[in-house]
C-alpha positions in Angstrom: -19.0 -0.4 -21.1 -17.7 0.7 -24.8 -14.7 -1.5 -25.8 -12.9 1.8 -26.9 -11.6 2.4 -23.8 -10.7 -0.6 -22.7 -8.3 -1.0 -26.0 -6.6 2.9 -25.5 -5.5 1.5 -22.3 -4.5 -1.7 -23.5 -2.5 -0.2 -26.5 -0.9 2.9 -24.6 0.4 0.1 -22.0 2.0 -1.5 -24.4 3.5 1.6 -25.4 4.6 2.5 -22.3 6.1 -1.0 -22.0 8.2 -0.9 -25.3 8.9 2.5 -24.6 10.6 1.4 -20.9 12.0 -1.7 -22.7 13.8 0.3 -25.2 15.5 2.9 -22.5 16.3 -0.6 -20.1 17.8 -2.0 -23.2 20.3 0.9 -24.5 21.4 1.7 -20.7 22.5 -2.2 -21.0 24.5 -1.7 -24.0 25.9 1.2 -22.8 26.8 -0.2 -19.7 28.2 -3.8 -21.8 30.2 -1.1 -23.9 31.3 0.7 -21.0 32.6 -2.3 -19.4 34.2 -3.4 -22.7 36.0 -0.1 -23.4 38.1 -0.3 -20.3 39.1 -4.4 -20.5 42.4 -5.2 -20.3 43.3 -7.2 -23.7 43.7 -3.9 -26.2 42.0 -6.0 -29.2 38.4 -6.2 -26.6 38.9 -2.2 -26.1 39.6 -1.9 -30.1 36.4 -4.2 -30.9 34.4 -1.9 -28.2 35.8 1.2 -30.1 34.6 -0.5 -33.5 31.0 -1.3 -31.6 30.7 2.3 -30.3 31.0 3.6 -33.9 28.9 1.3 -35.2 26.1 2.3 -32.6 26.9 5.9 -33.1 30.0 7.9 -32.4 27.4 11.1 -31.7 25.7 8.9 -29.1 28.6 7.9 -27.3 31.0 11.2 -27.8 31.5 11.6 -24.1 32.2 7.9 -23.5 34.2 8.0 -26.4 35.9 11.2 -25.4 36.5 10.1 -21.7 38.1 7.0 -23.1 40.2 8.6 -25.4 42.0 11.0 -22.8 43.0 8.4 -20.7 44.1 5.5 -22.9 47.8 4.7 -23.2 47.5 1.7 -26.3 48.8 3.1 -29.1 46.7 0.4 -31.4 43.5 1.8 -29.5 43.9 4.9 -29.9 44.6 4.9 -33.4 41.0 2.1 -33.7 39.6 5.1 -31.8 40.2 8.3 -34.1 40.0 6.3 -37.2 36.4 5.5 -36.2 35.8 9.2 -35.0 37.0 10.2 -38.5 35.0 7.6 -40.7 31.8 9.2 -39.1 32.5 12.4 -40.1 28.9 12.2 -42.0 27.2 12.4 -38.5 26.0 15.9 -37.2 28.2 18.0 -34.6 25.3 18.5 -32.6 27.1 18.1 -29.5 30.3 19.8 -27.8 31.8 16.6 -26.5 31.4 15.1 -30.8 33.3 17.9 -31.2 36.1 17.8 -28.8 36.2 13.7 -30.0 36.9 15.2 -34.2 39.3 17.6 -32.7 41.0 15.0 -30.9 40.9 12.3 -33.6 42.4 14.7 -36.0 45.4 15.4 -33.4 45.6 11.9 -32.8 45.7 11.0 -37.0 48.3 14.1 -37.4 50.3 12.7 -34.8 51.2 9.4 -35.5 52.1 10.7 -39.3 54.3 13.0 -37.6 56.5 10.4 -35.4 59.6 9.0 -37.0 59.9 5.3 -37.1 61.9 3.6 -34.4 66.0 3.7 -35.9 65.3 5.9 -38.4 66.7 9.4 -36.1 69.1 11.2 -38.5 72.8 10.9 -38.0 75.5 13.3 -38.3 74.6 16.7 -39.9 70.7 16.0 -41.1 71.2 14.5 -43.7 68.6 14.5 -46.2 67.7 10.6 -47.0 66.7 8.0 -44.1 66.7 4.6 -45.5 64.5 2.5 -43.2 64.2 -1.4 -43.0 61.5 -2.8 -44.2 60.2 -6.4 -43.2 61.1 -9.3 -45.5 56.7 -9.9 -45.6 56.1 -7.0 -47.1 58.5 -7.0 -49.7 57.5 -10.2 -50.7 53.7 -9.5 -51.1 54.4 -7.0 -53.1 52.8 -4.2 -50.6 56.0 -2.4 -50.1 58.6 -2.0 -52.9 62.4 -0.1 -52.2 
């Protein structure tokens, strides 16, 4: 018996083995991320956002989409479209990466849309809101009045 044989079987099981490895592998992650996404500390859910993105934000739009129509944390949702948006470079191959952009661009449009907490206008609308600003941001020098 030829050796040639025996080594095309040897090497495509080893193919076959990395290949299975590498599908066991990411449906771990996924399922590591999965369980991370919906913890119950916000800065675990904002570290799983910043994971996702790092893995992919195409790879896990509907994860990332799913996650985004049901989360309530403000902080998380805002980790969440700023991650969408930063990965802009990646294809829209996908209709659920594209439902993710549309709602990270609501979601970015939004928040600069809210008015700070005290800062409703009195009276007849007038023109100028002066807001308080906290004494450690004056002081740093990252917010001047």
């Amino acid at each position: 018996m030829s050796p040639e044989p025996v080594a095309l079987a040897v090497g495509g099981s080893l193919v076959a083995v990395a290949a299975v490895r590498g599908v066991l592998t990411r449906v771990g992650v996924r399922r590591q991320l999965r369980v991370a996404l919906v913890a119950a500390d916000p800065a675990a859910r904002v570290a799983a956002v910043q994971t996702a993105g790092e893995n992919g934000v195409g790879r896990n739009a509907r994860l990332l989409l799913e996650i985004a129509e049901a989360e309530e944390d403000i902080w998380v949702r805002q980790a969440l479209a700023q991650t969408v948006m930063r990965h802009r470079w990646e294809p829209a191959c996908t209709v659920a990466l594209v439902r993710l952009r549309v709602w990270a661009k609501q979601e970015l449009l939004w928040g600069r849309l809210e008015m700070p907490a005290g800062s409703a206008l009195e009276g007849g609308g007038s023109a100028s809101v002066r807001t308080t600003t906290s004494p450690s941001l004056t002081s740093t020098g990252w917010w001047e009045e």
